[in-house]
Backbone as ProteinMPNN parsed JSONL, in Angstrom:
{"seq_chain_A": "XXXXXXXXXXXXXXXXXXXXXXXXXXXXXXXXXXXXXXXXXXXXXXXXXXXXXXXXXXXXXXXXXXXXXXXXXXXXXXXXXXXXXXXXXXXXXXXXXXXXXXXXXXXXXXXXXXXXXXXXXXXXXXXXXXXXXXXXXXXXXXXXXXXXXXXXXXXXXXXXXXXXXXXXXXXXXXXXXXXXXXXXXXXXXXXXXXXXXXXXXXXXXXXXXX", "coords_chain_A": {"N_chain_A": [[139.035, 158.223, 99.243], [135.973, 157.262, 97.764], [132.734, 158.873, 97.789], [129.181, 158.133, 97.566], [125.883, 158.99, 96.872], [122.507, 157.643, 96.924], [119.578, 156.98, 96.128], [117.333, 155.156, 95.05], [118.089, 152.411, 95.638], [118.856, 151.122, 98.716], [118.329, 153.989, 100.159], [120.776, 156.326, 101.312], [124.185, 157.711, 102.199], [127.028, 156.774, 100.913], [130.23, 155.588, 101.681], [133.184, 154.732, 99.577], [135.509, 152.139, 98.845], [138.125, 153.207, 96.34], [139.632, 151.32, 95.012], [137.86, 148.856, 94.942], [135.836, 149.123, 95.138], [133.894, 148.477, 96.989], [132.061, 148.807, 100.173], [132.185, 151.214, 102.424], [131.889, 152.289, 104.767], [128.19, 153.452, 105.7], [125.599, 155.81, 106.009], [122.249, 157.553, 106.848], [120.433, 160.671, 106.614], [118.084, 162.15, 108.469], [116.657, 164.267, 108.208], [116.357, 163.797, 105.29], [113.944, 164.587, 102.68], [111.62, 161.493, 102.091], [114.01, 159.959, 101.472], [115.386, 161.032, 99.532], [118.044, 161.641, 98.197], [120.459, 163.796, 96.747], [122.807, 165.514, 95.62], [126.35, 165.604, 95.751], [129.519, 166.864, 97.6], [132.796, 167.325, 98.65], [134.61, 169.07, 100.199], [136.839, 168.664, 101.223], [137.463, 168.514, 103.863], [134.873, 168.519, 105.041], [131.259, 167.407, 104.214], [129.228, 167.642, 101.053], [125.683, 167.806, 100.993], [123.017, 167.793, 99.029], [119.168, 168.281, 99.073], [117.481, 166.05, 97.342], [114.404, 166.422, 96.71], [114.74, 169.592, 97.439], [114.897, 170.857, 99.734], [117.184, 171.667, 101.339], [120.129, 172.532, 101.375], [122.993, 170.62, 103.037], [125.968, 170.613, 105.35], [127.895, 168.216, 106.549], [129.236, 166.043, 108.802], [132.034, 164.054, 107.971], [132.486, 161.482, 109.549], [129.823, 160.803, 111.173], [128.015, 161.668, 109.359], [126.279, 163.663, 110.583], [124.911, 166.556, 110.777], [125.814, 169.703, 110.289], [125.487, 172.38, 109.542], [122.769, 174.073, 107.536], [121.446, 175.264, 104.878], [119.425, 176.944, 102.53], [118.112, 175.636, 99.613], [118.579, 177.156, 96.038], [116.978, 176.684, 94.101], [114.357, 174.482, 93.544], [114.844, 171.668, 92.807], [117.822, 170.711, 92.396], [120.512, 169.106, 90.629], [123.757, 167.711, 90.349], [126.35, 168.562, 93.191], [129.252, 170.14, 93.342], [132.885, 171.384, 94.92], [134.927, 173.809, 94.653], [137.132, 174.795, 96.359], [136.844, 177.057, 97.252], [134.236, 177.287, 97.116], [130.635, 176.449, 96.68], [129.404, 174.635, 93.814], [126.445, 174.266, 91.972], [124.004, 172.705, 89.728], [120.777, 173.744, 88.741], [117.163, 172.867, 88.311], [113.927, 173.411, 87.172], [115.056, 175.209, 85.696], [117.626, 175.427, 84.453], [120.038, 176.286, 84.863], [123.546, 177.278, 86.487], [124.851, 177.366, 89.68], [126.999, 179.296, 91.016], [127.658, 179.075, 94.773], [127.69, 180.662, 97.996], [129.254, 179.496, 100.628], [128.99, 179.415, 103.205], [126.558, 181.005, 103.471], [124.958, 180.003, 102.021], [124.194, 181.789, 100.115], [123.406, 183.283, 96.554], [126.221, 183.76, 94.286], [127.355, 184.243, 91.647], [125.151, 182.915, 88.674], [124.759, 180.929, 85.804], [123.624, 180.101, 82.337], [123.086, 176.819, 81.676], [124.956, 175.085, 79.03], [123.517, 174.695, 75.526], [122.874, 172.613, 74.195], [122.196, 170.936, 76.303], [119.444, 169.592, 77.42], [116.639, 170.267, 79.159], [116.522, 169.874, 82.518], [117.981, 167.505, 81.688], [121.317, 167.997, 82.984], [123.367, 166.524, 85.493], [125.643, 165.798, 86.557], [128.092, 167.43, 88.539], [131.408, 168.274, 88.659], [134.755, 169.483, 89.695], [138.216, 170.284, 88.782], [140.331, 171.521, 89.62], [140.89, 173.953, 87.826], [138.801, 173.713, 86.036], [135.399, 173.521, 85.639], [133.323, 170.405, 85.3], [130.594, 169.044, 83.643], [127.475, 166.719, 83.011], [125.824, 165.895, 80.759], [123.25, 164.178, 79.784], [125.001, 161.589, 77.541], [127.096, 163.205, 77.034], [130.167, 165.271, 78.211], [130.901, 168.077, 79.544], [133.423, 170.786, 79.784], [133.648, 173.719, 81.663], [134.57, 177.325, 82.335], [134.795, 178.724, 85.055], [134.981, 181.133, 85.289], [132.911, 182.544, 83.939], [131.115, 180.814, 82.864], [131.076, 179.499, 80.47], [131.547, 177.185, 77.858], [134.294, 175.086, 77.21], [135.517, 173.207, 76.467], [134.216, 170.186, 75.037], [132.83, 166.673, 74.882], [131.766, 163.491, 73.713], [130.631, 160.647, 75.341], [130.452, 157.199, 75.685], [129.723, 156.356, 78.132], [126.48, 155.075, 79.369], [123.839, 157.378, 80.101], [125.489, 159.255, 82.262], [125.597, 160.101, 85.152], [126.959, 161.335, 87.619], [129.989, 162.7, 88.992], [132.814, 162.546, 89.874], [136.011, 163.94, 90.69], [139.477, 163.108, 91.498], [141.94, 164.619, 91.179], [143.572, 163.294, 89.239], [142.32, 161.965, 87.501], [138.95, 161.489, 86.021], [135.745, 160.683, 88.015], [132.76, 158.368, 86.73], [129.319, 158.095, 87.565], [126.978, 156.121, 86.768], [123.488, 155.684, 86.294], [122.095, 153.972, 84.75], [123.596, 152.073, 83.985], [124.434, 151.542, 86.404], [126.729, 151.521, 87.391], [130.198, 152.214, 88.503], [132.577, 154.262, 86.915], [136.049, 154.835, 85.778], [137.803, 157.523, 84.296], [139.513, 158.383, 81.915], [140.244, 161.451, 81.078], [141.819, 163.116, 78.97], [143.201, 160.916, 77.213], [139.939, 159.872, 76.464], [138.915, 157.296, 77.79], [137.926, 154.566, 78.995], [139.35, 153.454, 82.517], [138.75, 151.633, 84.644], [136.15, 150.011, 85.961], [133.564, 149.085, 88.298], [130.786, 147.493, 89.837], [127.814, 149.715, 91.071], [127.354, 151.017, 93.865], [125.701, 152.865, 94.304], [124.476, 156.089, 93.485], [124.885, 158.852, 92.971], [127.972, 160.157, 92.937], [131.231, 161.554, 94.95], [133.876, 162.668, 95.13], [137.252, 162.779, 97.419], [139.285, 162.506, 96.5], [141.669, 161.401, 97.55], [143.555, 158.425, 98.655], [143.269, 155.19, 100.143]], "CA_chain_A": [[137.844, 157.398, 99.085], [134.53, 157.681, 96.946], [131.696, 159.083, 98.425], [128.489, 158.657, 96.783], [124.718, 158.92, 97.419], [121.665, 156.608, 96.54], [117.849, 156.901, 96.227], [116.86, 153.591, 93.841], [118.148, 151.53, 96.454], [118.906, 151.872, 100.032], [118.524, 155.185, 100.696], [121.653, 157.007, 102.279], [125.497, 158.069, 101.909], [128.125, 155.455, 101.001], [131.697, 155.375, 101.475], [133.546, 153.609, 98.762], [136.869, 151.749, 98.333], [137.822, 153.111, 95.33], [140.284, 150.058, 94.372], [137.182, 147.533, 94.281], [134.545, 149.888, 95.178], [133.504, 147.865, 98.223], [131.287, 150.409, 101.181], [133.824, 151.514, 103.857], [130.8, 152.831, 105.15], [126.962, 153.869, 105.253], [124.912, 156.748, 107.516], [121.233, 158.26, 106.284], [119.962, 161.637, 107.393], [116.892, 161.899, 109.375], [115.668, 165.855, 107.585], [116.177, 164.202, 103.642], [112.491, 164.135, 102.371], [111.195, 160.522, 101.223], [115.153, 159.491, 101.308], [116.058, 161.655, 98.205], [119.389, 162.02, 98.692], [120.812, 164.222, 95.855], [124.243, 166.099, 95.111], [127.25, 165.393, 96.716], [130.259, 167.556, 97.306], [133.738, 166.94, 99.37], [135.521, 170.13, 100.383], [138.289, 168.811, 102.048], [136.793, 168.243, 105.537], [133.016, 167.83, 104.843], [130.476, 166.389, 102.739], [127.935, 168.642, 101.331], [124.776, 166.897, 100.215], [121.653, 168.628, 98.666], [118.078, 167.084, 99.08], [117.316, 165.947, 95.795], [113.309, 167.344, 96.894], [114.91, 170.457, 97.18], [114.627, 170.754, 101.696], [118.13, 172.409, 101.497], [121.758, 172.015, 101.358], [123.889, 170.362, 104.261], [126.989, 170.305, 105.469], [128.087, 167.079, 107.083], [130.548, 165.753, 109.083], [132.457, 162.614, 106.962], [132.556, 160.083, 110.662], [129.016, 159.768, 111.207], [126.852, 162.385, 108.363], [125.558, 164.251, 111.039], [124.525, 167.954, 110.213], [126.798, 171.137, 110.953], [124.718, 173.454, 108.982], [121.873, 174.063, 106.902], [120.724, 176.811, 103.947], [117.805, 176.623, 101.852], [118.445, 175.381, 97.865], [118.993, 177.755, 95.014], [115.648, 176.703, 93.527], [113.596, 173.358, 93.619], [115.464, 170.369, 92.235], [119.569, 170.443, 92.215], [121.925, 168.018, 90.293], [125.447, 167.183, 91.728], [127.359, 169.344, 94.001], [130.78, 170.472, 93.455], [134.065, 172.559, 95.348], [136.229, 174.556, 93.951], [137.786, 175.345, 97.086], [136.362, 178.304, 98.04], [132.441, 177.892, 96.661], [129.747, 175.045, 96.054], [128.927, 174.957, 92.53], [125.292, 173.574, 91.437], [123.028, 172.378, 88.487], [119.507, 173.366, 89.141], [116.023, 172.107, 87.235], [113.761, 173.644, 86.21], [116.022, 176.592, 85.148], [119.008, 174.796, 83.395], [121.066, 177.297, 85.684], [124.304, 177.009, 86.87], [125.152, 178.325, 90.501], [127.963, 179.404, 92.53], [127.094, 179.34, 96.277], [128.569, 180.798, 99.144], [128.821, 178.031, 101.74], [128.727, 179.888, 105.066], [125.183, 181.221, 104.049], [123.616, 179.843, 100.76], [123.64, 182.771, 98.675], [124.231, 182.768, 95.218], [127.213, 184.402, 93.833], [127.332, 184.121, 90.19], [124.55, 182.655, 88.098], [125.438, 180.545, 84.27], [123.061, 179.146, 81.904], [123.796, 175.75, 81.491], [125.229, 174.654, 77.498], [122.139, 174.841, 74.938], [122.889, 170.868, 74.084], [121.708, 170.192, 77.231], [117.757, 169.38, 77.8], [115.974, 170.558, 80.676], [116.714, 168.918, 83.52], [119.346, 166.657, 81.975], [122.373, 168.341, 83.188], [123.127, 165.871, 86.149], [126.943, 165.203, 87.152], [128.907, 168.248, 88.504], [132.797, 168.617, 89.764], [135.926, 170.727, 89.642], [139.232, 169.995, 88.212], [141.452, 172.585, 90.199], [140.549, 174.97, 87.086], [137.943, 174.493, 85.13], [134.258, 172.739, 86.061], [132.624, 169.135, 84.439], [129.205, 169.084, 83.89], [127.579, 166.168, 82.579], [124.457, 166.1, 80.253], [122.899, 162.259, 78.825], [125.905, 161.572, 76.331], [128.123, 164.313, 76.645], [131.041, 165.831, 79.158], [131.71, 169.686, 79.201], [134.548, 171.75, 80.359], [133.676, 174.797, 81.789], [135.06, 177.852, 82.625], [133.678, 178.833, 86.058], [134.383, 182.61, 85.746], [132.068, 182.885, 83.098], [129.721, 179.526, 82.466], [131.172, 179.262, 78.834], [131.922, 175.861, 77.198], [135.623, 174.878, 76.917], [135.54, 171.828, 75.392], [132.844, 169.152, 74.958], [133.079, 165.466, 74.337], [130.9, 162.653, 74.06], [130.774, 159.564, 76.154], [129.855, 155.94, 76.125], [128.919, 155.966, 79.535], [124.855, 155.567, 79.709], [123.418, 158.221, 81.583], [126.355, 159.511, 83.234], [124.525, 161.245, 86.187], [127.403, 162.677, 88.926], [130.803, 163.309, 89.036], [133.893, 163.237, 91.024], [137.223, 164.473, 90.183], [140.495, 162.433, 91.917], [143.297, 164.961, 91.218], [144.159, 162.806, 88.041], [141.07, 160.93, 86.681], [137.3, 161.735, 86.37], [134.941, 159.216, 88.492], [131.638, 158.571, 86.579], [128.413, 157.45, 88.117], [126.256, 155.593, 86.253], [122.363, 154.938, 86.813], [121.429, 153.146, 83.841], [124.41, 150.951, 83.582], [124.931, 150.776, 88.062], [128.225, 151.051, 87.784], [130.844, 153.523, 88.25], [133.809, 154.157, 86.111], [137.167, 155.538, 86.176], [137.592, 157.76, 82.945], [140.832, 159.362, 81.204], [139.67, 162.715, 80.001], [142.988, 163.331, 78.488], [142.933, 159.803, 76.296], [138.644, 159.769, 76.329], [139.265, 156.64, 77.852], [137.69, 154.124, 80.563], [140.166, 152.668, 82.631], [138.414, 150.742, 85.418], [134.443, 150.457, 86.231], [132.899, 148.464, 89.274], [129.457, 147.609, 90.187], [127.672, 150.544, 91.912], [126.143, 150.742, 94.772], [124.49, 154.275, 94.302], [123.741, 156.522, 92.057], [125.462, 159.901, 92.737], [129.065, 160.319, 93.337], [131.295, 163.152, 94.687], [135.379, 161.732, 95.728], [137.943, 163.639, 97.922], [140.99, 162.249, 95.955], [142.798, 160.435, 99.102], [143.724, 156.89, 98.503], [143.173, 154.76, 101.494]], "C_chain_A": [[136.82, 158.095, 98.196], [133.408, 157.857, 97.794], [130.439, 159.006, 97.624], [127.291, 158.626, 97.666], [123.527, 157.944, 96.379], [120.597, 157.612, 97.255], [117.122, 156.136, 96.115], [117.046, 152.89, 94.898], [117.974, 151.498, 98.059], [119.585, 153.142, 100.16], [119.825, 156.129, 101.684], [122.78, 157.608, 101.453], [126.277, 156.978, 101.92], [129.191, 156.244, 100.916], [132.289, 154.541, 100.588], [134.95, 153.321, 98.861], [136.833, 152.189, 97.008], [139.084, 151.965, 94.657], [138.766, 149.041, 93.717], [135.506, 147.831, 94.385], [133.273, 149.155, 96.35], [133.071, 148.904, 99.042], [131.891, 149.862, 102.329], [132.521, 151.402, 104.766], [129.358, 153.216, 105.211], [126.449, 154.71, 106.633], [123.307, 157.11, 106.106], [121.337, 159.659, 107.049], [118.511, 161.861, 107.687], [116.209, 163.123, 108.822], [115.779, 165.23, 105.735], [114.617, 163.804, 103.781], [112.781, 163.04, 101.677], [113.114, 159.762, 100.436], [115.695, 160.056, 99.41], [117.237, 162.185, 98.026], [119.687, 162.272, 96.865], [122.517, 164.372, 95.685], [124.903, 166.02, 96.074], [128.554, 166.259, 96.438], [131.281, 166.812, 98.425], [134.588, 168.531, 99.363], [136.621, 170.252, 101.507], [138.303, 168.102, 103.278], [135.652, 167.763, 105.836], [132.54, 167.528, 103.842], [129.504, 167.463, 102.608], [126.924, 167.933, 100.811], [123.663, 167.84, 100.051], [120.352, 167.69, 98.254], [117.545, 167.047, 97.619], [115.443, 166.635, 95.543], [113.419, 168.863, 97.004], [114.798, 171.334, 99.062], [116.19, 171.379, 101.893], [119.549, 171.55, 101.015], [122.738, 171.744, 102.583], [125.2, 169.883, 104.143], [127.434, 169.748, 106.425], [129.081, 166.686, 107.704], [131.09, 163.945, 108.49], [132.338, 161.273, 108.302], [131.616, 159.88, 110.151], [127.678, 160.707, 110.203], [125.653, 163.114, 109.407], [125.964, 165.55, 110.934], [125.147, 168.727, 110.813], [125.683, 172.537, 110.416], [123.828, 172.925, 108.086], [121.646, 175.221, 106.042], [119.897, 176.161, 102.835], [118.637, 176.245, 100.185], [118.077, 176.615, 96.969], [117.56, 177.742, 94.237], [115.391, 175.038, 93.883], [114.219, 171.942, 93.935], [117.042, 171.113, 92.088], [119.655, 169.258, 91.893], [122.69, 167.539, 90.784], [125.739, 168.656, 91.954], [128.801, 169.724, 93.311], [131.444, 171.504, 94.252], [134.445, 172.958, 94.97], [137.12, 174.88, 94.503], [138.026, 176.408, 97.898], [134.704, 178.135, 98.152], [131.97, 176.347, 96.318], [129.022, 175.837, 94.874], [127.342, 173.57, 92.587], [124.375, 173.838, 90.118], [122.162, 172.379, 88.666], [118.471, 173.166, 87.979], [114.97, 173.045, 88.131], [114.187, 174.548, 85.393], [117.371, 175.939, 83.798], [120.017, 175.523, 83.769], [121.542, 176.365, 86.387], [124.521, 177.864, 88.222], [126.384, 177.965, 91.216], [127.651, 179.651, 94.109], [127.702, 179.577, 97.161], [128.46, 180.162, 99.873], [128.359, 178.501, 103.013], [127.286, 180.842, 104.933], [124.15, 180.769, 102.938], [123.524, 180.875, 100.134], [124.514, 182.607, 97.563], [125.092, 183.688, 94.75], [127.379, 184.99, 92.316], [125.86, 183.068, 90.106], [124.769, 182.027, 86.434], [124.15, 180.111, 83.916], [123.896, 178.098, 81.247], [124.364, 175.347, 79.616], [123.393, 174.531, 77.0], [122.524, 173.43, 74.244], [122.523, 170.66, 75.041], [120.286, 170.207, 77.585], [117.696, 169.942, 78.478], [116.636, 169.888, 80.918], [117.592, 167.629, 82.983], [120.582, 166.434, 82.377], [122.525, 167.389, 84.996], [124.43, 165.831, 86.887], [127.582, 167.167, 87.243], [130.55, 168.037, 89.262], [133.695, 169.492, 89.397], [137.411, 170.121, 89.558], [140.564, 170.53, 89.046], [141.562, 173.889, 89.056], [139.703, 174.906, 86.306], [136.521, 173.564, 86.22], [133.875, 171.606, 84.907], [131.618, 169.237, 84.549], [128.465, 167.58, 82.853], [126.098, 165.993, 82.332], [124.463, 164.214, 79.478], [124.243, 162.507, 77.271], [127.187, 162.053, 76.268], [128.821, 164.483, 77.714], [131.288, 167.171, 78.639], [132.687, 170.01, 80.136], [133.994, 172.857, 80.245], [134.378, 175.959, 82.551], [134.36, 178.267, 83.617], [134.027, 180.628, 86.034], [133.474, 183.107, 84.761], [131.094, 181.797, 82.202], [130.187, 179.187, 80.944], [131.897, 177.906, 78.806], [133.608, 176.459, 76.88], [136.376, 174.086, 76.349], [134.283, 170.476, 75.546], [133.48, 167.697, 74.365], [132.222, 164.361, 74.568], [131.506, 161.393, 74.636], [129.913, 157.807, 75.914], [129.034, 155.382, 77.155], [127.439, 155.838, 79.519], [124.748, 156.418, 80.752], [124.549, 158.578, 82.861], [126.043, 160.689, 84.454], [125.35, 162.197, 87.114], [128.715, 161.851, 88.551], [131.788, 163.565, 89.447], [135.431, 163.288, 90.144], [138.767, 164.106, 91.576], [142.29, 163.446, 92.283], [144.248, 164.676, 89.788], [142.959, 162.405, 86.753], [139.758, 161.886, 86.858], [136.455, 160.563, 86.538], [133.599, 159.616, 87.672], [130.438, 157.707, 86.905], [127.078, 157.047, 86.916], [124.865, 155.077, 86.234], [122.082, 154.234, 86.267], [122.597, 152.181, 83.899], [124.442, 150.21, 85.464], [126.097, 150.117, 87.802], [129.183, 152.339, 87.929], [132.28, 153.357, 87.583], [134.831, 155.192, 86.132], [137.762, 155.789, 84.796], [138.734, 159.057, 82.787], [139.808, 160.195, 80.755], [140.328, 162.499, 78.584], [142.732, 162.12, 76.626], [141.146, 159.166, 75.682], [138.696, 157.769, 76.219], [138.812, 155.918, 79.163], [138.661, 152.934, 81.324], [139.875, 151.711, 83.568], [136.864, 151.136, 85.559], [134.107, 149.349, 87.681], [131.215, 148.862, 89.494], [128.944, 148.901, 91.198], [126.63, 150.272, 92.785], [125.477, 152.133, 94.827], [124.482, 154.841, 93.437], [124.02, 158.228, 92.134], [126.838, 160.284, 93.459], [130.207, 162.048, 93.622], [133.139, 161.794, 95.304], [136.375, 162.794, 96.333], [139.266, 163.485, 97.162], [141.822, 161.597, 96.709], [142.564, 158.875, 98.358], [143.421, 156.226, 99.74], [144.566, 153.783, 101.825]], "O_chain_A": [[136.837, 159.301, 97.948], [133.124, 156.933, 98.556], [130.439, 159.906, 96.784], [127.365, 158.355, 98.865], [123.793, 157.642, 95.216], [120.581, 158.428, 98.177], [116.148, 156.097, 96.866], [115.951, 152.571, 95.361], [116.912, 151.873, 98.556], [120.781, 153.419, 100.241], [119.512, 156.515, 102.81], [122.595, 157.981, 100.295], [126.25, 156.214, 102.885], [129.257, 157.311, 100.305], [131.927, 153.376, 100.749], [135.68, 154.307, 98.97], [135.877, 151.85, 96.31], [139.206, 152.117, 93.441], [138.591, 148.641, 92.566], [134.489, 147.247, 94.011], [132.063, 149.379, 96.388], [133.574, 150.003, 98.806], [132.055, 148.787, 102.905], [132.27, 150.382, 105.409], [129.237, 153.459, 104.01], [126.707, 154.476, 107.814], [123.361, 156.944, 104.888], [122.155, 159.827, 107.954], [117.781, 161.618, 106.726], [114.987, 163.058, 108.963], [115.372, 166.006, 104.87], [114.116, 163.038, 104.604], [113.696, 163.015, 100.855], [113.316, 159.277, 99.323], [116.205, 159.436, 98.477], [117.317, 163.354, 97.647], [119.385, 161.496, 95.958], [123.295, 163.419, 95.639], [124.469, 166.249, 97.203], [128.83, 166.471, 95.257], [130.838, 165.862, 99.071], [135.125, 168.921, 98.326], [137.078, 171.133, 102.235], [139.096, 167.217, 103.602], [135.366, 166.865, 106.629], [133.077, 167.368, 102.746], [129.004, 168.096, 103.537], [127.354, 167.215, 99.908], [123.414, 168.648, 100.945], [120.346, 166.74, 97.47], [117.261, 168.032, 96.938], [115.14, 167.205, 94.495], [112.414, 169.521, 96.735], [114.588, 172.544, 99.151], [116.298, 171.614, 103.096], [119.815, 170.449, 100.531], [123.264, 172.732, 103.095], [125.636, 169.092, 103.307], [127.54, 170.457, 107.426], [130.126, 166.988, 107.127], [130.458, 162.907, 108.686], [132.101, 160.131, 107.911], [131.562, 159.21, 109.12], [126.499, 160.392, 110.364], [124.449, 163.143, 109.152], [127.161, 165.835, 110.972], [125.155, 168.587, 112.036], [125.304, 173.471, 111.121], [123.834, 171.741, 107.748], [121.672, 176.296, 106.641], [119.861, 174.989, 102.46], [119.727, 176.725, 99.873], [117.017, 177.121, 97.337], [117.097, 178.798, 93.805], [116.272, 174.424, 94.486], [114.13, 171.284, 94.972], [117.094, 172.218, 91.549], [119.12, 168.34, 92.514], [122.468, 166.834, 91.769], [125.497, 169.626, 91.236], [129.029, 168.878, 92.446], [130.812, 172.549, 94.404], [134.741, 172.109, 94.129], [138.094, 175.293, 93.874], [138.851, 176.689, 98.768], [134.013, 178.676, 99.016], [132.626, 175.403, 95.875], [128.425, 176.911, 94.805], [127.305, 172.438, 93.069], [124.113, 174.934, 89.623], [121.767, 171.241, 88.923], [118.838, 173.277, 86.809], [115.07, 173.344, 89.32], [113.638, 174.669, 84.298], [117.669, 176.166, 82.625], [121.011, 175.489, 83.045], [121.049, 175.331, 86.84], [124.406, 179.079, 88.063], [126.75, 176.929, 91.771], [127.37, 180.817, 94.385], [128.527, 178.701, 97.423], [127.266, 179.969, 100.104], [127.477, 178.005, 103.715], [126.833, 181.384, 105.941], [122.946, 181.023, 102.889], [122.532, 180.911, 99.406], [125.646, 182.141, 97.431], [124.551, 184.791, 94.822], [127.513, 186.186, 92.056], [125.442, 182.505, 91.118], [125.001, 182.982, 85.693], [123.406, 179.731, 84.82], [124.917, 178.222, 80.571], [123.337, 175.614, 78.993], [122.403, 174.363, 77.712], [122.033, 173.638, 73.135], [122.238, 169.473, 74.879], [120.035, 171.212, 78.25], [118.761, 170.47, 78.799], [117.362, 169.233, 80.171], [117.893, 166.764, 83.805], [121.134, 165.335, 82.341], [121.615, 167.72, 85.757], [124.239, 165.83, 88.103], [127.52, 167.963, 86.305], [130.648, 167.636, 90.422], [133.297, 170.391, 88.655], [137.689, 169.37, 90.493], [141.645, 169.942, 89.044], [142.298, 174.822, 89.376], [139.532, 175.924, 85.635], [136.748, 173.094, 87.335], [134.091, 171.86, 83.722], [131.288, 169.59, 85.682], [129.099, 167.427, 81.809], [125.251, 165.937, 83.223], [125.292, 163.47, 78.954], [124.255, 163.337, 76.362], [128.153, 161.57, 75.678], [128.291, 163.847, 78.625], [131.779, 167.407, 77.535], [132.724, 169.479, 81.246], [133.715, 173.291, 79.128], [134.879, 175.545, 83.596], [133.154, 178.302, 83.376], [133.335, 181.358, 86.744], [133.287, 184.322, 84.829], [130.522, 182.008, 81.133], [129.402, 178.49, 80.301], [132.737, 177.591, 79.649], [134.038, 177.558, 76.529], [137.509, 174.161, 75.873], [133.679, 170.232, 76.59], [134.415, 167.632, 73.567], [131.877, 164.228, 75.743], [132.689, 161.097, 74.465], [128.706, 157.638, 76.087], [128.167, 154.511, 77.213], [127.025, 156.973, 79.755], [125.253, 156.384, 81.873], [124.459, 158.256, 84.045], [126.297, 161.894, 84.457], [124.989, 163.325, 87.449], [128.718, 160.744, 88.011], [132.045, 164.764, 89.557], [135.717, 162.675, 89.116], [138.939, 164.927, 92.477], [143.236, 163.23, 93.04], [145.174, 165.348, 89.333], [142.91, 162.574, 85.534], [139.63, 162.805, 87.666], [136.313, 159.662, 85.712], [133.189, 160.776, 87.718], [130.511, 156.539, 86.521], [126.397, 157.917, 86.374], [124.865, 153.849, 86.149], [121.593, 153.324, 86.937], [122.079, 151.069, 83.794], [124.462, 149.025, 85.798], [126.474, 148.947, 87.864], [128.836, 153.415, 87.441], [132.983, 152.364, 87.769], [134.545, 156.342, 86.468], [138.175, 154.865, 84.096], [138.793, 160.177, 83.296], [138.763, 159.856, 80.2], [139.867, 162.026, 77.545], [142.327, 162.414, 75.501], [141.01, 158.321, 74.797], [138.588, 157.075, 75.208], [139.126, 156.375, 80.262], [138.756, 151.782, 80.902], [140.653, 150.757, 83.532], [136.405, 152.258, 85.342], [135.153, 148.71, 87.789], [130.611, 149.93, 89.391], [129.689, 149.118, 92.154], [125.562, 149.668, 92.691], [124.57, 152.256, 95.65], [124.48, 154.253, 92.355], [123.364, 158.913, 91.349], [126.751, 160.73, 94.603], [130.154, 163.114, 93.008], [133.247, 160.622, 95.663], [136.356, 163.847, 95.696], [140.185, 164.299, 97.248], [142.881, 161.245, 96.19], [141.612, 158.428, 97.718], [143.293, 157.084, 100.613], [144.719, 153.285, 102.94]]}, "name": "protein", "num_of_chains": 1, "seq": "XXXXXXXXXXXXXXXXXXXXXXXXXXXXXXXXXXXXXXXXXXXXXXXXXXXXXXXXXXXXXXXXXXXXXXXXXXXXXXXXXXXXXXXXXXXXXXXXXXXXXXXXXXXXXXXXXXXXXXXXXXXXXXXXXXXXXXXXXXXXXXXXXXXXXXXXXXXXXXXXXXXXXXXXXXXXXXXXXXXXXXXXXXXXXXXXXXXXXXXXXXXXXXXXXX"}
């Protein structure tokens, strides 16, 4: 399934079909400030979500999005989330830094600056491939190398405002604010192969089919 998060609209966590993109599901959390629900991650078992005010990083249980843990944010404002399988990766603002995070206490591991094509605070969509990292700036898609923050390949996009991020196993999911929609996008062929209306506005996906 697709997991994403919303702010613009009703405030919370969705579950998505990703065939028709229909909500399996919906929960809020009762500690986000002013319903700012930010970055979303999937590591297998839980959801990690980071308050888009910057009130911390939690780790969730997927039934009903109630809280297992808590550690403070990296700095202010965070982007999307990502796993790698060992580590939560994040995009923070006002820095343009990239972080690796240890999950079981919030500290940071490594440190990247983000690509110098990318604005301030535009770097927005993060996920993880099974080897490299996506990062996704207004326009553009990077490939990065996560043991050392360096560009690996770059490519531009059609998508408007492609804000967050999930990674399937095969495909890359992209979330869309300006268009409110999300799309299902060949790297490989730079290629969109399905899109549906969205209902939120930051995506993270475990890869499971339903």
């Amino acid at each position: 399934h697709l997991w994403l998060t919303s702010y613009m609209r009703s405030g919370g966590i969705y579950e998505l079909d990703p065939e028709d993109g229909s909500v399996i599901s919906f929960c809020t959390l009762p500690v986000t400030q002013y319903e700012k629900y930010g970055g979303l991650a999937f590591d297998g078992t839980y959801l990690w979500q980071a308050d888009a005010m910057g009130a911390g990083i939690h780790q969730l249980r997927t039934s009903d999005c109630s809280i297992i843990s808590t550690f403070p944010c990296p700095e202010r404002y965070l982007g999307d989330l990502a796993w790698d399988g060992s580590h939560l990766w994040a995009c923070g603002y006002p820095s343009n830094k990239l972080y690796k995070i240890d999950s079981s206490n919030g500290s940071v591991l490594a440190e990247f600056n983000l690509p110098p094509e990318i604005e301030q605070g535009q770097a927005t969509g993060l996920t993880y491939d099974g080897s490299s990292l996506w990062l996704s700036g207004w326009g553009r898609l990077f490939e990065i190398d996560p043991s050392n923050g360096q560009v690996i390949s770059a490519m531009s996009t059609s998508i408007p405002r492609a804000d967050s991020l999930a990674w399937d196993g095969e495909y890359l999911w992209v979330a869309s604010f300006r268009a409110a929609r999300v799309y299902l996008l060949d790297i490989g062929a730079q290629a969109s192969l399905a899109a549906f209306a969205e209902t939120a506005n930051d995506s993270s996906g475990d890869g499971s089919q339903p």
